[in-house]
C-alpha positions as CSV (number, residue, x, y, z in Angstrom):
1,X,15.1,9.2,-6.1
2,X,15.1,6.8,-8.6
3,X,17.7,4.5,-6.8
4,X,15.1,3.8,-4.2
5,X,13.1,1.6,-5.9
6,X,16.3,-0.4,-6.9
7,X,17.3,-0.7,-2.9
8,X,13.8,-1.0,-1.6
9,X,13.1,-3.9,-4.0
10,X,14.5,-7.1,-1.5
11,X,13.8,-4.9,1.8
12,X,9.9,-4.7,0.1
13,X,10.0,-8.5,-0.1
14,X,11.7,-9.3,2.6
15,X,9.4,-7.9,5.2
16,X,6.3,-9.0,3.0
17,X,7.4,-12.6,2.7
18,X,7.5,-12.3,6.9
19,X,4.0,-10.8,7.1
20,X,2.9,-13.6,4.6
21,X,5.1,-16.6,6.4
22,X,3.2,-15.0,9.6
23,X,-0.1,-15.4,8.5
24,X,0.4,-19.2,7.2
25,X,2.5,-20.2,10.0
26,X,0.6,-19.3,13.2
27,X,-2.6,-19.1,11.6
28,X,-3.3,-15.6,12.2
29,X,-3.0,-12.0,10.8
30,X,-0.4,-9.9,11.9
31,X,-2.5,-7.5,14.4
32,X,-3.3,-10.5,16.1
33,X,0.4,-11.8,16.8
34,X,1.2,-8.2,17.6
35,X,-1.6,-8.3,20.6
36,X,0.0,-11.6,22.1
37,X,4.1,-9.8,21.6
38,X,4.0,-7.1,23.2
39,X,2.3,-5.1,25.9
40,X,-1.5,-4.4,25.2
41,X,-1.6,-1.1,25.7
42,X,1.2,-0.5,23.5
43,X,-0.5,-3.3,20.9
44,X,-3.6,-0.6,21.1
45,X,-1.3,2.5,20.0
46,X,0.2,0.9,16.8
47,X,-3.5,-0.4,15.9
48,X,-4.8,3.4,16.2
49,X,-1.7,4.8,14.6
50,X,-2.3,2.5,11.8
51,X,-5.7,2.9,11.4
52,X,-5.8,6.5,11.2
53,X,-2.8,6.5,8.7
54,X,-5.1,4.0,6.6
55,X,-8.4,6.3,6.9
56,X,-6.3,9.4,6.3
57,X,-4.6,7.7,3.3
58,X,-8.2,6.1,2.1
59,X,-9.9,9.6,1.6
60,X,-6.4,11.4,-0.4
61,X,-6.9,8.6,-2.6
62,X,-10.4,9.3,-2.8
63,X,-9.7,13.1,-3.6
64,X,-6.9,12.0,-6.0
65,X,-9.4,9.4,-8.1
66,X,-12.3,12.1,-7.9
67,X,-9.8,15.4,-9.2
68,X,-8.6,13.1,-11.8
69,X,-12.1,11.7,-13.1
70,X,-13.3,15.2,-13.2
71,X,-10.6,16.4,-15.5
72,X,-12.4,13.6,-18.3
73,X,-15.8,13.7,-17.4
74,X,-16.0,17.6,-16.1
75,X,-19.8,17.8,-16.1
76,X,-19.9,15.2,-13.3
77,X,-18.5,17.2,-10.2
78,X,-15.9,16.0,-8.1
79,X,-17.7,15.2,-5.0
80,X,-20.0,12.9,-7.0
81,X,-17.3,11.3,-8.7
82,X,-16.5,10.9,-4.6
83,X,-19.6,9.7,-3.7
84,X,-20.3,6.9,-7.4
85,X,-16.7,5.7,-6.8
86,X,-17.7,5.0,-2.3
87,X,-20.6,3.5,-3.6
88,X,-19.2,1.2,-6.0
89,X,-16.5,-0.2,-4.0
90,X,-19.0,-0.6,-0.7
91,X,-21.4,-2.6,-3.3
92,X,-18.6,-4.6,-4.3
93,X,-17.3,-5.4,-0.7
94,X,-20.7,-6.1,0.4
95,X,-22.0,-8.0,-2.5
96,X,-19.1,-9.6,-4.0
97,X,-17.5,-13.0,-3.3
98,X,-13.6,-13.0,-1.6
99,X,-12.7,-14.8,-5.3
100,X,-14.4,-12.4,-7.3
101,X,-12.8,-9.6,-5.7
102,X,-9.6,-10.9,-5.8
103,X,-9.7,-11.5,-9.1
104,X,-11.0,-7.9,-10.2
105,X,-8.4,-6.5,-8.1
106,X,-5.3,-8.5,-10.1
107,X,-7.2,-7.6,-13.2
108,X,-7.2,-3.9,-12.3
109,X,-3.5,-3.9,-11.9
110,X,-3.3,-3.7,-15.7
111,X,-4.0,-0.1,-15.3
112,X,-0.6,0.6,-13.4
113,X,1.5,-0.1,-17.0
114,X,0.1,3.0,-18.1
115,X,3.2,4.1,-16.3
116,X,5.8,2.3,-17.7
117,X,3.7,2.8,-21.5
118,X,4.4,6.7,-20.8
119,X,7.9,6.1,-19.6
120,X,8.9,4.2,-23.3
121,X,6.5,6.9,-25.4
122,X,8.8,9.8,-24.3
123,X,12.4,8.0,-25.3
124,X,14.7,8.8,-21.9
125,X,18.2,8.4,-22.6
126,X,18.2,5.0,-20.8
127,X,21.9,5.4,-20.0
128,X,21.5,8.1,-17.5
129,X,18.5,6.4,-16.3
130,X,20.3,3.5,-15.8
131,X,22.8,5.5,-13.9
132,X,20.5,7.0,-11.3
133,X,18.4,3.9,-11.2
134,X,22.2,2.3,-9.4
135,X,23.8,5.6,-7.9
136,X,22.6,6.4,-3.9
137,X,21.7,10.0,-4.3
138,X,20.6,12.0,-1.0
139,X,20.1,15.8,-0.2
140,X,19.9,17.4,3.0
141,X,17.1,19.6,3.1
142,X,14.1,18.9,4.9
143,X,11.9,19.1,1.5
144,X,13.9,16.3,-0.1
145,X,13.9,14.2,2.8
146,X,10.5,14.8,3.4
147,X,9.8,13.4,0.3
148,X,12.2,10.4,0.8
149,X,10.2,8.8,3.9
150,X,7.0,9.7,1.2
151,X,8.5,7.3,-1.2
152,X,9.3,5.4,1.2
153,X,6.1,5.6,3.2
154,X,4.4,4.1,-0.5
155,X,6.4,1.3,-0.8
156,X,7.1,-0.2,2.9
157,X,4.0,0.6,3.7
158,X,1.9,-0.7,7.1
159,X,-1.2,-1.5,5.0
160,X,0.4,-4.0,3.3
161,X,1.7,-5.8,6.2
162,X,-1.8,-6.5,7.6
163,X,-3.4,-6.7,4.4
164,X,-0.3,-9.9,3.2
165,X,-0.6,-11.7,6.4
166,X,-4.8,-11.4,6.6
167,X,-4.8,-12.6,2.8
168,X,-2.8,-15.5,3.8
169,X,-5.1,-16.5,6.2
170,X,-8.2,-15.8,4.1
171,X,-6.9,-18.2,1.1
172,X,-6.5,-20.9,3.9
173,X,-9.7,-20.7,5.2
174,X,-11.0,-20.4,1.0
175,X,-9.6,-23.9,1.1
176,X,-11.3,-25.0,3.4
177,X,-9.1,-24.5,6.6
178,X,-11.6,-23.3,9.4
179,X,-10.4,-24.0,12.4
180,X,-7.1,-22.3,13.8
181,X,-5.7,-25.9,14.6
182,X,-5.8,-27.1,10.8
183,X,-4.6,-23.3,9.2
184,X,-0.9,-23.5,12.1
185,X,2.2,-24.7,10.3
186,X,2.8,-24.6,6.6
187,X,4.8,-27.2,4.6
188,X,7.5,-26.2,2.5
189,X,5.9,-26.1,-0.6
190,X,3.6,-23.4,0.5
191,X,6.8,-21.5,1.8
192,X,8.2,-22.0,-1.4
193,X,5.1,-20.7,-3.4
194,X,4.2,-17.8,-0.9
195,X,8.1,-16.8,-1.6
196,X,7.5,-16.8,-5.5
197,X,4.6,-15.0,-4.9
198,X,5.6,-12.2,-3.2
199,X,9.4,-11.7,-4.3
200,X,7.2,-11.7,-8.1
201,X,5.0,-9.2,-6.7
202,X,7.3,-7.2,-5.0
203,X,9.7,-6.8,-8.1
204,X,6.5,-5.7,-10.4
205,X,5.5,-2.8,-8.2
206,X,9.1,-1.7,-7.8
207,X,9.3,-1.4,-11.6
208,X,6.1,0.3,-11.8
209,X,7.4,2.9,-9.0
210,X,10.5,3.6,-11.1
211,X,8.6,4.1,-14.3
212,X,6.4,6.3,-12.3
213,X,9.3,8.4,-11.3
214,X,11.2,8.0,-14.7
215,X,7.9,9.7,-16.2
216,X,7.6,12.8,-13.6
217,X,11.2,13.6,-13.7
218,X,10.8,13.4,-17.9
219,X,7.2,15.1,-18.0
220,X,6.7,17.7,-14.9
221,X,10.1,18.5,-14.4
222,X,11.1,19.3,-17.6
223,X,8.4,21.5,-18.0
224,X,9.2,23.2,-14.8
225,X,6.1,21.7,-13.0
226,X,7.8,21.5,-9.8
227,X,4.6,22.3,-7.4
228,X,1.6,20.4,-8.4
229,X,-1.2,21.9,-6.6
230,X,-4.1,19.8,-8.4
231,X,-4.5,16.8,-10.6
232,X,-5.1,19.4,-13.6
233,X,-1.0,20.3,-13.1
234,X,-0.1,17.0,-13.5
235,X,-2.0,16.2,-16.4
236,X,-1.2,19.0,-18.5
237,X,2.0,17.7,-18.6
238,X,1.4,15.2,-20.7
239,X,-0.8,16.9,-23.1
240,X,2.5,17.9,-25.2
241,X,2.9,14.0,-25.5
242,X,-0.2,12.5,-25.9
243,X,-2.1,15.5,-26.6
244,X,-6.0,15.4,-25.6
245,X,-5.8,11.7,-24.5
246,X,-3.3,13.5,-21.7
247,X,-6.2,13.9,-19.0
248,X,-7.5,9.8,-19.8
249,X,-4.0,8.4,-19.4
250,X,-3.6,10.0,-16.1
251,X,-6.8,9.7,-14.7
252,X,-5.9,5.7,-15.8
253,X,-3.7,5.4,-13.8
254,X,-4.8,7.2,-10.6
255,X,-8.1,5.4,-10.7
256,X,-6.9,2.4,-11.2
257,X,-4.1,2.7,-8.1
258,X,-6.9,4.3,-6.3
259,X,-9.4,1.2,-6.7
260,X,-6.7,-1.3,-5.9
261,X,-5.2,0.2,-2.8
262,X,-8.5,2.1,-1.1
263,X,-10.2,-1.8,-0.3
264,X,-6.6,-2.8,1.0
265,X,-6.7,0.4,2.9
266,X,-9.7,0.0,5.0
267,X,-9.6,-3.8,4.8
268,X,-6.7,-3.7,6.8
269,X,-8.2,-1.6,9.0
270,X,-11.1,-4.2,9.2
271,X,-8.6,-6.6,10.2
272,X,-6.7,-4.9,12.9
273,X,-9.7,-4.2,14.7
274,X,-11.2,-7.7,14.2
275,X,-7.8,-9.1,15.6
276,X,-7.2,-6.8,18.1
277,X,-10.7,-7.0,19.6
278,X,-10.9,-11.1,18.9
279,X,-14.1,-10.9,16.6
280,X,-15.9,-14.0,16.7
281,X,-16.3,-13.7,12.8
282,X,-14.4,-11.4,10.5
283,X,-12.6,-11.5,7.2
284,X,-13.5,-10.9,3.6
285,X,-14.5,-14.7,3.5
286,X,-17.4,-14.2,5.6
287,X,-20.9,-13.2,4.0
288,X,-21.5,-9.6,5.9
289,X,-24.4,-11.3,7.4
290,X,-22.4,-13.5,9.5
291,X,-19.5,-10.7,10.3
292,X,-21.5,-7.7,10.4
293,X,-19.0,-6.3,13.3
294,X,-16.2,-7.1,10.2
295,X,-17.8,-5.5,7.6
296,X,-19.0,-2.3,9.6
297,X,-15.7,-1.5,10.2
298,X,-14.7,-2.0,6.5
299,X,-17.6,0.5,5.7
300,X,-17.0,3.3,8.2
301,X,-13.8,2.9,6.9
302,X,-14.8,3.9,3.4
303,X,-17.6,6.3,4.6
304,X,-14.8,8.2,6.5
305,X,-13.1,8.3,3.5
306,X,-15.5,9.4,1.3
307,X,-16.4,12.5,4.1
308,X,-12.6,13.4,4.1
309,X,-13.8,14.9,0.5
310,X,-16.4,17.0,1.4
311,X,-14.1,19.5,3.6
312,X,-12.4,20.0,0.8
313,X,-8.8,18.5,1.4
314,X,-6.3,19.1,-1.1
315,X,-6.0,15.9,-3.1
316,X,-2.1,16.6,-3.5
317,X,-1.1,17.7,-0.5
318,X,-3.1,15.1,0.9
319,X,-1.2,11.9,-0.9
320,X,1.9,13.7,-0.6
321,X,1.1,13.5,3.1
322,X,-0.5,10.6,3.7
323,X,2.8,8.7,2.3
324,X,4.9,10.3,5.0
325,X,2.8,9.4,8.0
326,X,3.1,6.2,6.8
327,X,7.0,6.2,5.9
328,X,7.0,7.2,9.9
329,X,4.2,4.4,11.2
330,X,6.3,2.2,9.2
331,X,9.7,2.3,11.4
332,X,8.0,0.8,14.9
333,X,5.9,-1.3,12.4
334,X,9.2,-2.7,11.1
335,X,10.7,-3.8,14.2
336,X,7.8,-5.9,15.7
337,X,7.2,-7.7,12.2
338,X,11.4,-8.9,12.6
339,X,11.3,-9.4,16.1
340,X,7.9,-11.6,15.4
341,X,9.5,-13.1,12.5
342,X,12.8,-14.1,14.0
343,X,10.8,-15.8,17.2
344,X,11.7,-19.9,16.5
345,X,9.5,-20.1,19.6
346,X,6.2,-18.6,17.2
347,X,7.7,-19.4,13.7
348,X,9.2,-23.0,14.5
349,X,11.6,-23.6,12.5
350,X,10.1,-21.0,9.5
351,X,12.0,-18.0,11.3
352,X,13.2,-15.5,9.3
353,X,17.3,-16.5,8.4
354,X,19.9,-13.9,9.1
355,X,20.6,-12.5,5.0
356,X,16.8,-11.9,5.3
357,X,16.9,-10.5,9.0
358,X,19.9,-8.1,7.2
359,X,17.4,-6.9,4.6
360,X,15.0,-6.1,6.9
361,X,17.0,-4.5,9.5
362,X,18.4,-2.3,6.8
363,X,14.9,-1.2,6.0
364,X,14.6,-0.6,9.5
365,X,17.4,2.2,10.0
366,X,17.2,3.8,6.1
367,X,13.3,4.6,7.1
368,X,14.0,5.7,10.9
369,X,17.0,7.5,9.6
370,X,15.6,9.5,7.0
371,X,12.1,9.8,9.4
372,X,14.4,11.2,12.2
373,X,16.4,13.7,9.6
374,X,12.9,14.8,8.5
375,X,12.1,16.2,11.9
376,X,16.1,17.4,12.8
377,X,16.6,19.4,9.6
């Protein structure tokens, strides 16, 4: 599957630079230009259906951080590494400034070159790397495609869309843009930087997925670890490369995807309900005292997450899971982000052009083709 995170690379930033053009030009996050586009009712389904993917999502990556911390530290149990690592990150939303947690999160994306570290260590042969990384590869059995709208379920993923567009509107208002009147319309400067940003951003996390990939394929599977029932599976793997640091680079790199994506998770959330439901004050920039409505959502989200734990859920099963419900959220998803997009009479004359409505339509049928396949097959 390597060849999907060449392909998904534009379609990633292509949608993501709409969600972020969006935010900057109407003024607003995305759940809240989805509430004046299409039917309310309808507006209400997508908010629950992403909200639930998010909380669902929120506790595997929970379960997957806790598992992994247990495998260093294994005198600390894995429902208090569950309940320290809650606890830190509802201090930190609470406590901490929108710059300061920025910042940390950026910081924290160090972590994800463990990846790519592992992928060089072990020497592929980068010729028939190179090869799959270029040549379209597809199987039809329900496992593999299964696993398809997975990957793609982790890289076009709803979160993000909310979580872009909100941000944009959150580093407006950090510049002191309050009002909805002086946040509409962006010139074409801040086009042009929102377009580096994201397109940069974008093409670093597809890298990091194929080194990702590039490291299972050259670690599990070669060592026939085909069904990884717990985070111990996985790391041993490693342990005839790195030896006893095997269990610390792994737990790296989980823990450090888990702490970037969990506040994105239920921030998001936070920011579909406080669009949907026209909160008076919400948003990260807010001190919790002045958006408490904001900020309890952002917690239950977390609590919820942290209470997924306690029953016991499969951290495995449950990523592997949580990516697909949202490679299936993400077709409808899709199509309401273009058709907002493409709107001169919302975007002016920053609609979306035809090469990058292409992209973006293309995104649109691979992930409600292979979603579709996953259910016929």
């Amino acid at each position: 599957m390597l060849w999907l995170a060449f392909i998904t690379t534009p379609m990633m930033a292509v949608i993501q630079g709409m969600c972020a053009r969006i935010g900057m030009v109407t003024g607003e996050g995305l759940a809240a230009n989805i509430r004046k586009s299409i039917p309310l009712p309808l507006a209400y389904v997508v908010a629950a259906a992403v909200i639930i993917a998010n909380t669902f999502n929120a506790g595997a990556d929970f379960a997957g951080m806790s598992a992994s911390a247990n495998l260093v530290v294994p005198e600390i149990p894995v429902l208090v590494w569950v309940t320290f690592f809650g606890a830190l990150l509802l201090v930190t939303i609470f406590f901490c400034s929108y710059r300061v947690i920025a910042s940390t999160f950026k910081w924290l994306t160090i972590s994800l070159f463990s990846y790519a570290v592992t992928a060089f260590w072990i020497k592929p042969d980068w010729g028939v790397v190179l090869r799959a990384f270029v040549t379209p590869h597809i199987q039809f059995s329900r496992d593999w495609v299964t696993t398809m709208v997975g990957v793609l379920g982790t890289t076009i993923t709803p979160y993000l869309f909310f979580w872009q567009s909100s941000l944009e509107v959150e580093e407006e208002k950090s510049m002191g843009r309050t009002t909805l009147a002086e946040r509409r319309g962006a010139t074409e400067a801040e086009i042009t930087d929102s377009h580096f940003d994201v397109n940069t951003g974008m093409i670093f996390s597809n890298a990091i997925m194929a080194f990702i990939i590039i490291t299972t394929a050259l670690t599990l599977y070669v060592h026939h670890k085909t069904h990884i029932a717990t985070a111990q599976d996985a790391a041993e793997a490693l342990k005839p490369l790195v030896g006893h640091f095997a269990s610390l680079l792994f737990t790296l790199g989980i823990v450090g995807t888990g702490l970037l994506a969990i506040p994105a998770l239920v921030g998001s959330s936070a920011y579909v309900v406080a669009e949907m439901f026209k909160f008076r004050r919400g948003g990260m920039n807010e001190p919790p005292s002045r958006a408490k409505r904001f900020y309890g959502v952002f917690a239950a989200g977390l609590l919820i997450g942290v209470a997924m734990c306690f029953v016991r859920v499969d951290p495995i099963r449950a990523l592997y899971y949580a990516a697909v419900l949202n490679g299936v959220i993400s077709v409808p998803l899709i199509f309401i982000v273009v058709r907002i997009a493409s709107n001169s009479g919302i975007m002016g004359k920053w609609s979306s052009s035809l090469l990058a409505k292409g992209w973006a339509w293309l995104a649109f049928i691979l992930m409600g083709g292979a979603a579709v396949a996953m259910f016929v097959l």
